[in-house]
C-alpha positions, 0 to 999 in steps of 0.5 A, a space after each residue: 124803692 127798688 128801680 124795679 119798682 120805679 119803672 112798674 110805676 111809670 110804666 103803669 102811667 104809661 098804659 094809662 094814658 093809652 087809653 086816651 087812644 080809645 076814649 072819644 070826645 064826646 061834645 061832638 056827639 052834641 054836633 052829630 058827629 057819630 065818631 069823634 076824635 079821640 082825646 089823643 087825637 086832640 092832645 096830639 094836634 094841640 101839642 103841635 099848635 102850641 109848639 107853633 104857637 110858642 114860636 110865635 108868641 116867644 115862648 118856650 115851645 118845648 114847654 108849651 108842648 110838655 103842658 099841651 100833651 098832659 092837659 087832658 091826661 086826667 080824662 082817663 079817670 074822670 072821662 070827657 065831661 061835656 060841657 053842659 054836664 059841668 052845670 050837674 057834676 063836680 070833678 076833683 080838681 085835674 091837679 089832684 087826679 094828676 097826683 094819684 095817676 102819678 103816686 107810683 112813678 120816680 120822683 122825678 117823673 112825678 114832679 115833672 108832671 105834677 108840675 105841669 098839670 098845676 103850670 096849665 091849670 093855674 094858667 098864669 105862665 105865658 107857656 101856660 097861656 099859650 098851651 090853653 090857647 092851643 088847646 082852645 084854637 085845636 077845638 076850633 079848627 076840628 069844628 072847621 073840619 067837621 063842617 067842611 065834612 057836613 057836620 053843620 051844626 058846630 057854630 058854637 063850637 067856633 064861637 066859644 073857643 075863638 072867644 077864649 083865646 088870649 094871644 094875638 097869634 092864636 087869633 091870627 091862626 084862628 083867622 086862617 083856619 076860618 078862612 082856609 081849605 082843610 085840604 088845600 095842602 093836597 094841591 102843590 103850589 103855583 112854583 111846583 107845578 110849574 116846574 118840568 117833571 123830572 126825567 132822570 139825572 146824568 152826569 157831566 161828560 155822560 153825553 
């Protein structure tokens, strides 16, 4: 196999999982949100949750980040399948769309891939723990936002995720988000504000 070849097949992966930028995840049209996150937007946000995650349960942050940004990459193929659908479909297992998304790739990117879909999926790793939780406690705090943005009907949003998670920390964060302001970072701390406004700087023996 030609190198040429090789990167056409990486590449091709690569266009693929661009249309996850596009592709909505539709439980939230259940909730009344009219235009929900992308699945993107999600695997962005849980990748960051779990590299923070990992930091506080002591798990490899790089890792859990890798298994968080792959964990909804099959949905490409098989879509976002609501909730409630899953009582009437039967999908093919995530590992097995995984290994066709990736026949064409290098061995190497294959096998890394390939990899981490079955580490997050058979959930038995603490960096697989950890990324599930993520995954779960991202879920979570968009249903926060979205009610804090008067999408009211996202309870059980809150619920079913808060009552899958694992880790002491990812309930520590859940707490947080519950709690919290979304948009509370906006307002500078109490020792900023209070600090004079900087007018210009000078240099020793300028006066």
């Amino acid at each position: 196999m030609t190198d040429d070849h090789d990167a056409a097949g990486a590449m091709s992966f690569i266009f693929e999982a661009g249309v996850l930028k596009r592709a909505a995840r539709t439980g939230w049209w259940f909730a009344g949100v009219k235009h929900p996150e992308s699945i993107a937007e999600h695997s962005f946000r849980t990748a960051l949750i779990g590299m923070m995650l990992a930091a506080m349960e002591g798990a490899d942050p790089a890792r859990v980040s890798m298994l968080c940004t792959l964990h909804d990459t099959q949905e490409t193929r098989i879509t976002d399948i609501p909730h409630i659908a899953k009582r009437y479909l039967t999908a093919v297992p995530n590992t097995a769309v995984t290994a066709d998304q990736v026949a064409a790739c290098p061995p190497a990117v294959a096998e890394a891939i390939t990899a981490a879909v079955a580490e997050y999926e058979a959930g038995e790793t603490p960096e697989a723990v950890v990324a599930r939780d993520a995954d779960k406690l991202e879920c979570l705090v968009q249903a926060v936002e979205y009610r804090h943005q008067g999408i009211d009907n996202v309870q059980r949003w809150i619920d079913s995720s808060r009552a899958a998670l694992k880790t002491a920390s990812a309930h520590r964060l859940a707490d947080a988000a519950l709690t919290g302001q979304p948009l509370a970072w906006l307002t500078p701390p109490p020792r900023l504000a209070d600090q004079p406004a900087h007018t210009g700087s000078s240099s020793p023996g300028s006066d």
